[in-house]
Each structure stands twice: as C-alpha cells, then as structure tokens.
CHARMM internal coordinates of N, CA and C (Angstrom, degrees):
IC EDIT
DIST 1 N 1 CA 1.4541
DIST 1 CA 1 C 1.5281
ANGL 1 N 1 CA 1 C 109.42
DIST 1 C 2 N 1.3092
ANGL 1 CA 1 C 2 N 115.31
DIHE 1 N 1 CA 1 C 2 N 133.53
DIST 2 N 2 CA 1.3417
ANGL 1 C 2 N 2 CA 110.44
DIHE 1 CA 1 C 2 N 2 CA -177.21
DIST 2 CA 2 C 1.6442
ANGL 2 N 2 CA 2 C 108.91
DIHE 1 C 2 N 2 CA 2 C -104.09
DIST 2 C 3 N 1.1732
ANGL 2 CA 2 C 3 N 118.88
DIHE 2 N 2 CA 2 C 3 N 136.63
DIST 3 N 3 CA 1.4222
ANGL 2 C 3 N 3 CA 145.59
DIHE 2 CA 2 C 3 N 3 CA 162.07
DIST 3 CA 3 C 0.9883
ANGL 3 N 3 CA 3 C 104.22
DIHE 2 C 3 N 3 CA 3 C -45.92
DIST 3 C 4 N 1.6392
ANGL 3 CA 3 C 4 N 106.96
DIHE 3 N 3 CA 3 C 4 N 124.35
DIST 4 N 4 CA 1.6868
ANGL 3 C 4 N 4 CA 107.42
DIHE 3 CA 3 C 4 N 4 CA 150.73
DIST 4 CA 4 C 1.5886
ANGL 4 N 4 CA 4 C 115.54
DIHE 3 C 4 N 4 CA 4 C -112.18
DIST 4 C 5 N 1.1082
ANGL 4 CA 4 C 5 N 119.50
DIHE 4 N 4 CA 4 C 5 N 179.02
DIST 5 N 5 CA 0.9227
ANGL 4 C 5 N 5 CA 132.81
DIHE 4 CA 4 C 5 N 5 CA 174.94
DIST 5 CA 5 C 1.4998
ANGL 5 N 5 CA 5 C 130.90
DIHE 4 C 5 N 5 CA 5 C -143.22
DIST 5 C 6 N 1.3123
ANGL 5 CA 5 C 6 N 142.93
DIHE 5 N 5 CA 5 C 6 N 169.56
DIST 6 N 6 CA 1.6595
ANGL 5 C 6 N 6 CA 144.63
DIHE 5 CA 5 C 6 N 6 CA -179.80
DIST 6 CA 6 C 1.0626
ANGL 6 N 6 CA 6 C 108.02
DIHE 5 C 6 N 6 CA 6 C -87.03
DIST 6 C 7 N 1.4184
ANGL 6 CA 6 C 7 N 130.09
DIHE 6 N 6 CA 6 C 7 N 150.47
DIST 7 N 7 CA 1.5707
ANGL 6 C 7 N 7 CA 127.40
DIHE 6 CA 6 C 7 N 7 CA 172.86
DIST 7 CA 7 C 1.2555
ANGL 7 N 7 CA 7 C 113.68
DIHE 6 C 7 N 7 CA 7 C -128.78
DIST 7 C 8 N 1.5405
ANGL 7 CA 7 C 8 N 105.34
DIHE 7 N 7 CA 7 C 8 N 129.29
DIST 8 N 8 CA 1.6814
ANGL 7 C 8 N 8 CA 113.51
DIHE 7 CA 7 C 8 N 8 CA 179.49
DIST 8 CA 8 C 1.5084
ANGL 8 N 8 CA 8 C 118.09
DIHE 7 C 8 N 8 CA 8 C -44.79
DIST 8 C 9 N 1.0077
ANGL 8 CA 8 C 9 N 111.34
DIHE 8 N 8 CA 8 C 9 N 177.50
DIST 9 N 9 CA 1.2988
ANGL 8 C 9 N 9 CA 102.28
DIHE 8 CA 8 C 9 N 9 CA -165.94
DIST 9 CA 9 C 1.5515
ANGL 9 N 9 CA 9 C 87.34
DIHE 8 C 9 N 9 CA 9 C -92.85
DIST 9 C 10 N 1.6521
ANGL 9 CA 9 C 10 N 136.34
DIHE 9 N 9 CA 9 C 10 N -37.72
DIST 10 N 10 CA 0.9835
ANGL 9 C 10 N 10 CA 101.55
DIHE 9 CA 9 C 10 N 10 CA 162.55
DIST 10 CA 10 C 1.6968
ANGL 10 N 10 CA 10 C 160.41
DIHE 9 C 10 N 10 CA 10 C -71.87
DIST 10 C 11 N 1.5512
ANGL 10 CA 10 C 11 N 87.17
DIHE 10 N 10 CA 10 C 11 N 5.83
DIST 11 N 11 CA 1.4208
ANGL 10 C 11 N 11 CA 103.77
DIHE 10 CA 10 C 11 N 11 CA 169.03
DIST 11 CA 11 C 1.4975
ANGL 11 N 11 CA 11 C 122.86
DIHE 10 C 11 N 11 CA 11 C -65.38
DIST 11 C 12 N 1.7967
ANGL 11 CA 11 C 12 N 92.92
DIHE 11 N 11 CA 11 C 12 N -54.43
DIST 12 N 12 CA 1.4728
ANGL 11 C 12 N 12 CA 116.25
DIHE 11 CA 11 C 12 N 12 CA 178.79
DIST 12 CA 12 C 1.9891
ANGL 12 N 12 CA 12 C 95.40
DIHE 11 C 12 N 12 CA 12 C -49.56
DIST 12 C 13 N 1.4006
ANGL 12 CA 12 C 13 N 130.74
DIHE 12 N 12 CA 12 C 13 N -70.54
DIST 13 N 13 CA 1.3567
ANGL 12 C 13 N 13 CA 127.69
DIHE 12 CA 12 C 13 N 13 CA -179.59
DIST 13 CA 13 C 1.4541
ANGL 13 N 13 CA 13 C 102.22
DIHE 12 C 13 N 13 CA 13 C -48.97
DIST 13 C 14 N 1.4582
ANGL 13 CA 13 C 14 N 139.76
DIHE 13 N 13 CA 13 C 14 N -72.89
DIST 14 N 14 CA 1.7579
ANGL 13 C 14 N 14 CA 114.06
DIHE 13 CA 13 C 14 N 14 CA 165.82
DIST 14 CA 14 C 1.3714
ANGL 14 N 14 CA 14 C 132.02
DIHE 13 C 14 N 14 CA 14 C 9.85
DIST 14 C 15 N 1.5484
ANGL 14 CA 14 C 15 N 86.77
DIHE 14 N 14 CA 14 C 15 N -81.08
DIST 15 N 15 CA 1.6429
ANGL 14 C 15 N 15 CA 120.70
DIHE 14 CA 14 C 15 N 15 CA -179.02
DIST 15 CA 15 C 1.6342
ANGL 15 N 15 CA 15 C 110.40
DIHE 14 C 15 N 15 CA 15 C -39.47
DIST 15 C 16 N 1.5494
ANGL 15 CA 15 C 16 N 97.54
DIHE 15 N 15 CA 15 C 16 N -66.56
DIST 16 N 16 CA 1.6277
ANGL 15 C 16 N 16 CA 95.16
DIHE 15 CA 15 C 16 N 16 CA -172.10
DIST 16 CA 16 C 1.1773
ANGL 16 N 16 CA 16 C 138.43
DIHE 15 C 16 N 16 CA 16 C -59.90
DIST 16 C 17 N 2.1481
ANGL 16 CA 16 C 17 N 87.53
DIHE 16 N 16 CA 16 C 17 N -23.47
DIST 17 N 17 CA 1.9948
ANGL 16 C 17 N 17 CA 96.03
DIHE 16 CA 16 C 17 N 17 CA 175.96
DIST 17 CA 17 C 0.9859
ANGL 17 N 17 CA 17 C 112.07
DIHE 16 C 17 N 17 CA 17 C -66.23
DIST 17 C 18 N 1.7051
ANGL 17 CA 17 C 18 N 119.79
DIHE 17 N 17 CA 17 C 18 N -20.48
DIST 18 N 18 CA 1.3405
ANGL 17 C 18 N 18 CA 140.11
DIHE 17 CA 17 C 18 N 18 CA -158.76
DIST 18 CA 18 C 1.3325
ANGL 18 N 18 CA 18 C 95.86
DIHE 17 C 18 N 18 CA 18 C -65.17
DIST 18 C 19 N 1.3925
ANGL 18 CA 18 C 19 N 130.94
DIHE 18 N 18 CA 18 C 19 N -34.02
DIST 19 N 19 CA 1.7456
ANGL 18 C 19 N 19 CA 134.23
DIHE 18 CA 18 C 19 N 19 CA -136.13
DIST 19 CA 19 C 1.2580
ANGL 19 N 19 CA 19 C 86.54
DIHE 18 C 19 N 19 CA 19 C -129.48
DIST 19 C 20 N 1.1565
ANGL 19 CA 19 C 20 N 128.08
DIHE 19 N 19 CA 19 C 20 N -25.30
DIST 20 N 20 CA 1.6440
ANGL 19 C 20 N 20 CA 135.63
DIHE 19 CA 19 C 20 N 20 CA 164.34
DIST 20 CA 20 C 1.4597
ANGL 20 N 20 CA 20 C 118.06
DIHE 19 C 20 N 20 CA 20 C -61.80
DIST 20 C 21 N 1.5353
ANGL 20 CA 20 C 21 N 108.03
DIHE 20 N 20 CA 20 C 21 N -49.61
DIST 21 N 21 CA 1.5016
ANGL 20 C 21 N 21 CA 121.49
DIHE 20 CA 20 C 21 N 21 CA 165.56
DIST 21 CA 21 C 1.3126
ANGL 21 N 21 CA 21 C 113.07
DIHE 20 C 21 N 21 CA 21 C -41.89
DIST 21 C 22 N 1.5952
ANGL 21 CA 21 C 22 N 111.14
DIHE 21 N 21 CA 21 C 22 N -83.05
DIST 22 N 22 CA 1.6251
ANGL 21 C 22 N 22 CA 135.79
DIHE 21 CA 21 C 22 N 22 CA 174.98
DIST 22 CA 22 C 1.4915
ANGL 22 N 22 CA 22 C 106.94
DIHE 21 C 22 N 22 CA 22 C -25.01
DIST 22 C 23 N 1.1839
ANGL 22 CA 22 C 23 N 110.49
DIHE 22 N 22 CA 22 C 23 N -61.06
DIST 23 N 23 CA 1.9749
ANGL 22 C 23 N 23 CA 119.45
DIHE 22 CA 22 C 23 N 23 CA 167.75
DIST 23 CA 23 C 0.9960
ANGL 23 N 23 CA 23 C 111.93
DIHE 22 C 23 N 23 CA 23 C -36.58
DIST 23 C 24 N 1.4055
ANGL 23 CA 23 C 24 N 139.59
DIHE 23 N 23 CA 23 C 24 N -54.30
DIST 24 N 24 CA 1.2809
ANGL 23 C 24 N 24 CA 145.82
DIHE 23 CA 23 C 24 N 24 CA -152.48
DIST 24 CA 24 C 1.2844
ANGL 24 N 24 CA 24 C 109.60
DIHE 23 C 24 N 24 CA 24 C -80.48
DIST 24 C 25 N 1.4513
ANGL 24 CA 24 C 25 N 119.16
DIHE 24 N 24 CA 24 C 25 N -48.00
DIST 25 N 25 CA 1.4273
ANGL 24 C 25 N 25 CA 131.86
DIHE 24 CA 24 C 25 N 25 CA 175.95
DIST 25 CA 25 C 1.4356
ANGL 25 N 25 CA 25 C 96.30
DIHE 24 C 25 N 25 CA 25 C 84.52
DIST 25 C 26 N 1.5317
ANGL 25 CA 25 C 26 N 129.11
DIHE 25 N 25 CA 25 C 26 N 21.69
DIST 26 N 26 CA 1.5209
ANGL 25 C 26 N 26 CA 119.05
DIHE 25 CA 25 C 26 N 26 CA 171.32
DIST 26 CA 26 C 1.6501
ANGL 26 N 26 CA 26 C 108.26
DIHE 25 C 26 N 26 CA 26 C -66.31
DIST 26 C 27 N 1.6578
ANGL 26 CA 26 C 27 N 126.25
DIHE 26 N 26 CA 26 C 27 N -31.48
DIST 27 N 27 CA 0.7995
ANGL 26 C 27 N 27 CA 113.29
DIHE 26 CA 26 C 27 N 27 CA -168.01
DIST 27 CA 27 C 1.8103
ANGL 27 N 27 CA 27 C 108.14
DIHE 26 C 27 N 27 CA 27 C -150.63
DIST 27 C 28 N 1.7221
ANGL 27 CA 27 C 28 N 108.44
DIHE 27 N 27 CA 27 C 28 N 150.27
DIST 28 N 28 CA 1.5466
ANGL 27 C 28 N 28 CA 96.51
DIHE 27 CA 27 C 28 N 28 CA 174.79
DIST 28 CA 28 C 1.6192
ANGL 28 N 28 CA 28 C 111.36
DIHE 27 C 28 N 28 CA 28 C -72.88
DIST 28 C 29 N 1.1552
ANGL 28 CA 28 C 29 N 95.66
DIHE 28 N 28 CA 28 C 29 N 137.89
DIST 29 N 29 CA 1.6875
ANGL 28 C 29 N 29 CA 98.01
DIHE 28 CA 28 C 29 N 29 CA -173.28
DIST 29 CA 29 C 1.5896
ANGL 29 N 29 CA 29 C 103.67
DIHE 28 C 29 N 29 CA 29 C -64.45
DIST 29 C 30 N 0.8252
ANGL 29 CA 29 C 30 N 141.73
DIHE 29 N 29 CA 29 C 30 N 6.05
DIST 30 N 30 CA 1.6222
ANGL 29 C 30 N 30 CA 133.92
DIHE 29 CA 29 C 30 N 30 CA 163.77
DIST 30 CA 30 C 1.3310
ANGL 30 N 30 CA 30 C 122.78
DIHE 29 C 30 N 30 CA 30 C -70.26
DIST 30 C 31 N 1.5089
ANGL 30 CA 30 C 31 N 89.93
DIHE 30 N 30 CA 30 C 31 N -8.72
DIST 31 N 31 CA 1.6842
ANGL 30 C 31 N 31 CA 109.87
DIHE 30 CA 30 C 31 N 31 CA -168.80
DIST 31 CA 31 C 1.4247
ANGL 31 N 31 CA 31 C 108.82
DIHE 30 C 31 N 31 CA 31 C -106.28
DIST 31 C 32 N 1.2708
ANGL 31 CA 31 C 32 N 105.58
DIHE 31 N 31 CA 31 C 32 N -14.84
DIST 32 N 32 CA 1.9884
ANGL 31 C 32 N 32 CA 102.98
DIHE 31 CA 31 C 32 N 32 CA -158.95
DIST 32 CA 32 C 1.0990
ANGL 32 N 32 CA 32 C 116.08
DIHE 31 C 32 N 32 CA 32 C -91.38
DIST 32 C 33 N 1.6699
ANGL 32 CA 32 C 33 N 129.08
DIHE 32 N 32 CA 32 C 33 N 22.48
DIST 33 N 33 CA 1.2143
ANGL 32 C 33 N 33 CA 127.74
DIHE 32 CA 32 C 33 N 33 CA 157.31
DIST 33 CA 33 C 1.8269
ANGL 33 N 33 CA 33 C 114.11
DIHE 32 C 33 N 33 CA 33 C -58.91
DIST 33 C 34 N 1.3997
ANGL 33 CA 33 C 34 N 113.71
DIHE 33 N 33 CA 33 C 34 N -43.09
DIST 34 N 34 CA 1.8086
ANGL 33 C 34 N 34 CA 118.61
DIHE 33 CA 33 C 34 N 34 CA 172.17
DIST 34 CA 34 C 1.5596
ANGL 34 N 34 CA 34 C 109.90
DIHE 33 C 34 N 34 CA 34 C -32.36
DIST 34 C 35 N 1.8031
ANGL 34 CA 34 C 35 N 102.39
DIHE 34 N 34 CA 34 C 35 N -51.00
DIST 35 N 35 CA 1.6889
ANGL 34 C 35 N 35 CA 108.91
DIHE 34 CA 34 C 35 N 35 CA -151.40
DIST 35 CA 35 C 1.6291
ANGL 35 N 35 CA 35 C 84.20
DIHE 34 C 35 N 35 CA 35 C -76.50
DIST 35 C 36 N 1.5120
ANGL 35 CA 35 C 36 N 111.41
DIHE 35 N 35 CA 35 C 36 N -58.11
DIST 36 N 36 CA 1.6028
ANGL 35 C 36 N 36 CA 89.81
DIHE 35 CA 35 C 36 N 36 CA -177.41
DIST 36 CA 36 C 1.2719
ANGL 36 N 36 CA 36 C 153.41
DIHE 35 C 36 N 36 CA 36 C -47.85
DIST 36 C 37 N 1.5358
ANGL 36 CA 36 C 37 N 85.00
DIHE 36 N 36 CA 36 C 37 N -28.49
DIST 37 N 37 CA 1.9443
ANGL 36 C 37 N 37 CA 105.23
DIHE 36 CA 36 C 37 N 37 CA 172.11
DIST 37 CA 37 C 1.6728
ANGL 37 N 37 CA 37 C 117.09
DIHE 36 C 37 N 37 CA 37 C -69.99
DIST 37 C 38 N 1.8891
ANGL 37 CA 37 C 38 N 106.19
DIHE 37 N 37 CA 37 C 38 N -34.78
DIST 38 N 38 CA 1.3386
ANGL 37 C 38 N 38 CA 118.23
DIHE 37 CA 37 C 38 N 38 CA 161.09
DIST 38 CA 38 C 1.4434
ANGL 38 N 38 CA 38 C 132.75
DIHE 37 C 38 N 38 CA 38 C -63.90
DIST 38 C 39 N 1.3006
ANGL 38 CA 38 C 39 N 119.83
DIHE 38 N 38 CA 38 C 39 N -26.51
DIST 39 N 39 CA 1.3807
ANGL 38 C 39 N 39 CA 137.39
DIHE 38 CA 38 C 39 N 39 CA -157.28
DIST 39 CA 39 C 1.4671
ANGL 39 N 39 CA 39 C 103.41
DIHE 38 C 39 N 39 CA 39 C -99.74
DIST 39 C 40 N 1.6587
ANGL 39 CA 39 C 40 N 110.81
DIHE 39 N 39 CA 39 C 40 N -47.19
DIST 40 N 40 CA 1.7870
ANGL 39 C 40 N 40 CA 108.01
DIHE 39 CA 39 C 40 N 40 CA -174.07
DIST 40 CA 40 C 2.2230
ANGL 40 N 40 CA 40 C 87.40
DIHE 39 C 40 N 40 CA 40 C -111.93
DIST 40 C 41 N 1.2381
ANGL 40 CA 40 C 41 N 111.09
DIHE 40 N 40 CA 40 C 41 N 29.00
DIST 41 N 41 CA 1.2594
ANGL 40 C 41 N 41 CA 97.43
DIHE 40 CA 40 C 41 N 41 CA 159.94
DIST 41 CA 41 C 1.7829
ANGL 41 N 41 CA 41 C 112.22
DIHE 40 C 41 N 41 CA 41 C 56.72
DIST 41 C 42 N 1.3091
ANGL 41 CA 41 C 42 N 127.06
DIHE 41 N 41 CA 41 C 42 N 18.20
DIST 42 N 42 CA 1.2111
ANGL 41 C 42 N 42 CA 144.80
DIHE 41 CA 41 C 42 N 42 CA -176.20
DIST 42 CA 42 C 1.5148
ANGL 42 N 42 CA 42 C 119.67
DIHE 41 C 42 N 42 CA 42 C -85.65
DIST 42 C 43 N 1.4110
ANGL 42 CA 42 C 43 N 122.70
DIHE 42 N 42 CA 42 C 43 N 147.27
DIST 43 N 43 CA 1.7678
ANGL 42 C 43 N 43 CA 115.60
DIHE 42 CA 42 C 43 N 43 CA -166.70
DIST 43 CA 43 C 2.1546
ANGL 43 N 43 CA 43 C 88.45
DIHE 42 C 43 N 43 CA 43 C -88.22
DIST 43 C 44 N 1.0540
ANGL 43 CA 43 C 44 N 101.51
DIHE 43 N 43 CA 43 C 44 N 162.22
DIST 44 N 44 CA 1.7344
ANGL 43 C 44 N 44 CA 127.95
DIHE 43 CA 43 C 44 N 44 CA -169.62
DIST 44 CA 44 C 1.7825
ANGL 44 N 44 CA 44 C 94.87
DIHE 43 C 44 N 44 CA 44 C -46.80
DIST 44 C 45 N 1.4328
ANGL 44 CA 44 C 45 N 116.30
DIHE 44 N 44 CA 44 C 45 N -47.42
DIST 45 N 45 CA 1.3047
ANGL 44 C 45 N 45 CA 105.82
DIHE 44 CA 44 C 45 N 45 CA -156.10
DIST 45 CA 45 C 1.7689
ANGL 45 N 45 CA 45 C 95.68
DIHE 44 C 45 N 45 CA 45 C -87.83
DIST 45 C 46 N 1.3686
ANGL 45 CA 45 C 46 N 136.39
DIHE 45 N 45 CA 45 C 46 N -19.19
DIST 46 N 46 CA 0.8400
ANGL 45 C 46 N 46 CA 141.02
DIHE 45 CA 45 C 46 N 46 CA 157.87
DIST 46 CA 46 C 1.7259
ANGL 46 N 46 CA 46 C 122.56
DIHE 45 C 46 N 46 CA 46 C -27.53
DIST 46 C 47 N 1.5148
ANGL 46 CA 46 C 47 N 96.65
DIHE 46 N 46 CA 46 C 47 N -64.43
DIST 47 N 47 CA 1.5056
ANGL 46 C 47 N 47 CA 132.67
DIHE 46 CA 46 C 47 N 47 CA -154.01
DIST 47 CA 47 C 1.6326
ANGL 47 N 47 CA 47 C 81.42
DIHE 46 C 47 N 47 CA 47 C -93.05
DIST 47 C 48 N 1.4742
ANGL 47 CA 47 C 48 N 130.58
DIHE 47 N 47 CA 47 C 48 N -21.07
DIST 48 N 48 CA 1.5054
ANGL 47 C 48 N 48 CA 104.40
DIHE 47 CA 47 C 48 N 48 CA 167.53
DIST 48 CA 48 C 1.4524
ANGL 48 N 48 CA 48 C 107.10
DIHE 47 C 48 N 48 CA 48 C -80.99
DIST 48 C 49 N 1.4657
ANGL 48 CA 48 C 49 N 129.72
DIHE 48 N 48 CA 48 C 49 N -53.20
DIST 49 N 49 CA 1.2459
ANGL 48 C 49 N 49 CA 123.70
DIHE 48 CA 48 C 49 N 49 CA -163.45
DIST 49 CA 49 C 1.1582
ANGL 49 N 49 CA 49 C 116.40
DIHE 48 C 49 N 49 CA 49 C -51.97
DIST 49 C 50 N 1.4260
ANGL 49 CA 49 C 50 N 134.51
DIHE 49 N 49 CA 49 C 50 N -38.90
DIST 50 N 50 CA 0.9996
ANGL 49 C 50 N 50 CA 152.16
DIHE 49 CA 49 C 50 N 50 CA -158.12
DIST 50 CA 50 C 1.8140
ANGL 50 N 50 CA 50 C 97.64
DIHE 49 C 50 N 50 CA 50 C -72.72
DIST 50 C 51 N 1.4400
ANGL 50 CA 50 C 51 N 109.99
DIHE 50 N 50 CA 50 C 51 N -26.13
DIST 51 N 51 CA 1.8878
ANGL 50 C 51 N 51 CA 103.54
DIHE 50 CA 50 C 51 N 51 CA -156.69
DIST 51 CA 51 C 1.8831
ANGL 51 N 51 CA 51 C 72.58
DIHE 50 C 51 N 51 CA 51 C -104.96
DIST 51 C 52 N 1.1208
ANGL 51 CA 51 C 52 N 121.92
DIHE 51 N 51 CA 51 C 52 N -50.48
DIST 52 N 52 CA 1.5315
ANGL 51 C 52 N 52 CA 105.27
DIHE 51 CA 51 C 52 N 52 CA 179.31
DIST 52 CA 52 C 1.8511
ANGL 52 N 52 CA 52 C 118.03
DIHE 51 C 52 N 52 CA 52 C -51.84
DIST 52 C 53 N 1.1667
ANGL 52 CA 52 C 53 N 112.45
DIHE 52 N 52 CA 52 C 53 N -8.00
DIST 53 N 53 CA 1.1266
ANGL 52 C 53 N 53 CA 104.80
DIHE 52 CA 52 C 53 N 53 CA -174.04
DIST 53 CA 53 C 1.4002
ANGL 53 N 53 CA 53 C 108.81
DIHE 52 C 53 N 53 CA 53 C -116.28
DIST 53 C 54 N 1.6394
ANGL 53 CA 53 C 54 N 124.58
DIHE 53 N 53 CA 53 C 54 N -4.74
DIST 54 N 54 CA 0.9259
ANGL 53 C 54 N 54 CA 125.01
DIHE 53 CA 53 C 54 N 54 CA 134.22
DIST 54 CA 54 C 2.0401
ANGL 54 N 54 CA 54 C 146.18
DIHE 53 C 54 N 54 CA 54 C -50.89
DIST 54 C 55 N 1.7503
ANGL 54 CA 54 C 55 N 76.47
DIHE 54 N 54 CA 54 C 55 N -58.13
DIST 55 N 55 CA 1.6331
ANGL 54 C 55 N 55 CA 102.37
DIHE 54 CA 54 C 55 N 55 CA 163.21
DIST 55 CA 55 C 1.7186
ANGL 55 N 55 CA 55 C 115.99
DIHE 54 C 55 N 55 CA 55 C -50.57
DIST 55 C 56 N 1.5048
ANGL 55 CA 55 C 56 N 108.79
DIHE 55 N 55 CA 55 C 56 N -22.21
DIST 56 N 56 CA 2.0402
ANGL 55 C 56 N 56 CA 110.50
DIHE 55 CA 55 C 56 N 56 CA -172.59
DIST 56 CA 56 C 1.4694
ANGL 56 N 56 CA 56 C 88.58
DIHE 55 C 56 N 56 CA 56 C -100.13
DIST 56 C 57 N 1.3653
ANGL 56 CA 56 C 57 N 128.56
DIHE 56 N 56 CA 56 C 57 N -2.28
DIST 57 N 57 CA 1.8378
ANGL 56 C 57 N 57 CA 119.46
DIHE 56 CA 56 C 57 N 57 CA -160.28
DIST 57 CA 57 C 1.4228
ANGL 57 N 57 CA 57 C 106.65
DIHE 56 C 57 N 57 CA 57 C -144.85
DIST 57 C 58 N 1.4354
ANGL 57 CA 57 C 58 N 127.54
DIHE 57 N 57 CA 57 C 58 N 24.27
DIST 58 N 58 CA 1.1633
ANGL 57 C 58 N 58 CA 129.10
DIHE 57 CA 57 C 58 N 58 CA -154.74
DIST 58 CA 58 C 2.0250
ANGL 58 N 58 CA 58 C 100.10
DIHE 57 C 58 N 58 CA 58 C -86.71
DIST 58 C 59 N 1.4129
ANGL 58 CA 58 C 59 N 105.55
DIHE 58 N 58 CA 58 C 59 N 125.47
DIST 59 N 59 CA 1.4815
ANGL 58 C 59 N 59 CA 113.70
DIHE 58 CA 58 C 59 N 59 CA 173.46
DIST 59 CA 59 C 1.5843
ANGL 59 N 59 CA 59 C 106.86
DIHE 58 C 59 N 59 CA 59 C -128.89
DIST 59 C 60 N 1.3573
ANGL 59 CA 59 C 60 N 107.12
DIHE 59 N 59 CA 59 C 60 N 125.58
DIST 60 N 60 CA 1.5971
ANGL 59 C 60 N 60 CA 118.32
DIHE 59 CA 59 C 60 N 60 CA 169.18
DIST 60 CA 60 C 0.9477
ANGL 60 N 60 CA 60 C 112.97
DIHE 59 C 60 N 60 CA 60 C -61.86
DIST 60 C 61 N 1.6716
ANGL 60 CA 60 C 61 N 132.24
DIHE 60 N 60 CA 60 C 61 N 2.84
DIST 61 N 61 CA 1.5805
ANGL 60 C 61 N 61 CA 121.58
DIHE 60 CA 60 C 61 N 61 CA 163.84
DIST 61 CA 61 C 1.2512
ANGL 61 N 61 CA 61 C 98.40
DIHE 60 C 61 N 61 CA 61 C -90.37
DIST 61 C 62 N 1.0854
ANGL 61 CA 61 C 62 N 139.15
DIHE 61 N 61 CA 61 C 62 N -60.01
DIST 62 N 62 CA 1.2790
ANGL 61 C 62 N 62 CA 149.32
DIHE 61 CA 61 C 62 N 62 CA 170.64
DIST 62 CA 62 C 1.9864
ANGL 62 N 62 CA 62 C 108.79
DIHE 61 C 62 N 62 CA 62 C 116.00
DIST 62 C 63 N 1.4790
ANGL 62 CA 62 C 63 N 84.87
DIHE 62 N 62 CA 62 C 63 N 46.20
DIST 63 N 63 CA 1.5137
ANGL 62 C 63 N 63 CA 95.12
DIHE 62 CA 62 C 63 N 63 CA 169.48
DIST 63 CA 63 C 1.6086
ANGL 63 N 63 CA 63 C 110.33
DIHE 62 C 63 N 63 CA 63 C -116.14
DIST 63 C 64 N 1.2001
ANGL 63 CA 63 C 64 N 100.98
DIHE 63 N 63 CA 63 C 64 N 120.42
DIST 64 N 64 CA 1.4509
ANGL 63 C 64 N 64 CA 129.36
DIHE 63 CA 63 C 64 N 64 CA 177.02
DIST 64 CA 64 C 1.4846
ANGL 64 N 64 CA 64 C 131.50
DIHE 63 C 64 N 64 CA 64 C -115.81
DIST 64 C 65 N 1.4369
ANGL 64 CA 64 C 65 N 98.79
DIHE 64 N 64 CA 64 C 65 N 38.02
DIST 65 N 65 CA 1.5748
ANGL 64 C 65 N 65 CA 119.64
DIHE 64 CA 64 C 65 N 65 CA 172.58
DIST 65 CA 65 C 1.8446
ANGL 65 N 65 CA 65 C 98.45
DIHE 64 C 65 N 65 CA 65 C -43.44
DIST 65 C 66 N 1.1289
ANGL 65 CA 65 C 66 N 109.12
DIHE 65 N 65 CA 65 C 66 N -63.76
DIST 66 N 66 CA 1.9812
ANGL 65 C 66 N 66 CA 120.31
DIHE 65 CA 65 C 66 N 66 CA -160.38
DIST 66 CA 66 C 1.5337
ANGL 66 N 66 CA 66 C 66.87
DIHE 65 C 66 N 66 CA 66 C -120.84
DIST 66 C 67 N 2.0692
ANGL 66 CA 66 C 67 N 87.79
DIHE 66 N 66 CA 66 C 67 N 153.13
DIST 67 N 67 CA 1.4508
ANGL 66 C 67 N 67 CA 117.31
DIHE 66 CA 66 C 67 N 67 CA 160.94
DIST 67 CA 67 C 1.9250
ANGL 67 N 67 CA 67 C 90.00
DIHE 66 C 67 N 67 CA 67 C -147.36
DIST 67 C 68 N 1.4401
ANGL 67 CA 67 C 68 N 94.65
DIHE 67 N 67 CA 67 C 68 N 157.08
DIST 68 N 68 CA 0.8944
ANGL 67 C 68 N 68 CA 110.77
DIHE 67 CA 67 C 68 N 68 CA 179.02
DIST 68 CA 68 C 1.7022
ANGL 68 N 68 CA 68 C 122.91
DIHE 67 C 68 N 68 CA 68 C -64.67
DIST 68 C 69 N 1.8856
ANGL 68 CA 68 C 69 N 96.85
DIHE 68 N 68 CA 68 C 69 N 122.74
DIST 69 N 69 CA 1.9075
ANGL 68 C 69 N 69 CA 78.89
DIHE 68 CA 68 C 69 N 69 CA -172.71
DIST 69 CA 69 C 1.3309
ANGL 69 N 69 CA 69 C 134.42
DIHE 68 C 69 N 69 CA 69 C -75.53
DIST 69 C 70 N 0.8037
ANGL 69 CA 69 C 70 N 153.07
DIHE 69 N 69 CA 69 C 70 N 166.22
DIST 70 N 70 CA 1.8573
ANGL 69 C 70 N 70 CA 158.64
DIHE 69 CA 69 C 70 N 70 CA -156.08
DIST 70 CA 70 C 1.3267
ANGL 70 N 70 CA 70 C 100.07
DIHE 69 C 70 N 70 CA 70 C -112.08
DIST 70 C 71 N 1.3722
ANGL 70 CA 70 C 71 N 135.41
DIHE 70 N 70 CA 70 C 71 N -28.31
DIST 71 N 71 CA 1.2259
ANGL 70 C 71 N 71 CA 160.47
DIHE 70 CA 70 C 71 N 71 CA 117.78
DIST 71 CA 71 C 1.6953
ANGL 71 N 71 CA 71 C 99.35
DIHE 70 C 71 N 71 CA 71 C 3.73
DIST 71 C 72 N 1.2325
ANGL 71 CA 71 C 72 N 120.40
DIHE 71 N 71 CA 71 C 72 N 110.50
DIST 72 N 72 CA 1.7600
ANGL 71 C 72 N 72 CA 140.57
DIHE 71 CA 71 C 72 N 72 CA 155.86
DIST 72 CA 72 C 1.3077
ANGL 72 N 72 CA 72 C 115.94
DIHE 71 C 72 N 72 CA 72 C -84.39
END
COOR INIT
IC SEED 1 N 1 CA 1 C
IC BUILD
C-alpha cells in the first residue's frame, strides 16, 4: 500500500511550474532541476528533490493535494 501524504503549499507551487514547464516543451524534464533552482531562487539539491518528487507524483491535471510519501 502506498502512503500518501499533504503537500506544502510550496510543493504544490513547485509541482505546477513543474507541469507548466513539461507544457511548454522549453525543456526535457531531466533537465529542469536548473529552471527550478533559478525560478524559486533554490540551492541545486533543493531544485533536485523537488523534480524527483514530482517525477514519483506526476498528474496531467496538475493537482497535488497528496504526493506520495518517501516515508516506509
């Protein structure tokens, strides 16, 4: 059974640029840890977790009420 969990509100804003990004097709998302770390002003390892935790929770609506927890 997988865990969910609540998402900050800055996750949820993450998330959506995240799906905002992907839309755009400016960039392959393997890459978009840079724009995120640039965009919310965030250090590298930040701006990765955040796209990995997109990449494990990714919804084409781009609702991110619960994400999946990392949590065992």
């Amino acid at each position: 059974m997988t865990k969910m969990r609540v998402t900050t509100e800055m996750e949820q804003e993450v998330l959506q640029y995240l799906n905002d990004l992907r839309d755009s097709g400016d960039c392959n998302m393997m890459g978009a840890s840079p724009h995120v770390e640039a965009h919310f002003a965030m250090d590298r390892h930040e701006a990765r977790e955040y796209v990995k935790i997109w990449m494990n929770n990714f919804q084409p609506s781009g609702e991110y009420l619960e994400i999946k927890s990392e949590e065992q």
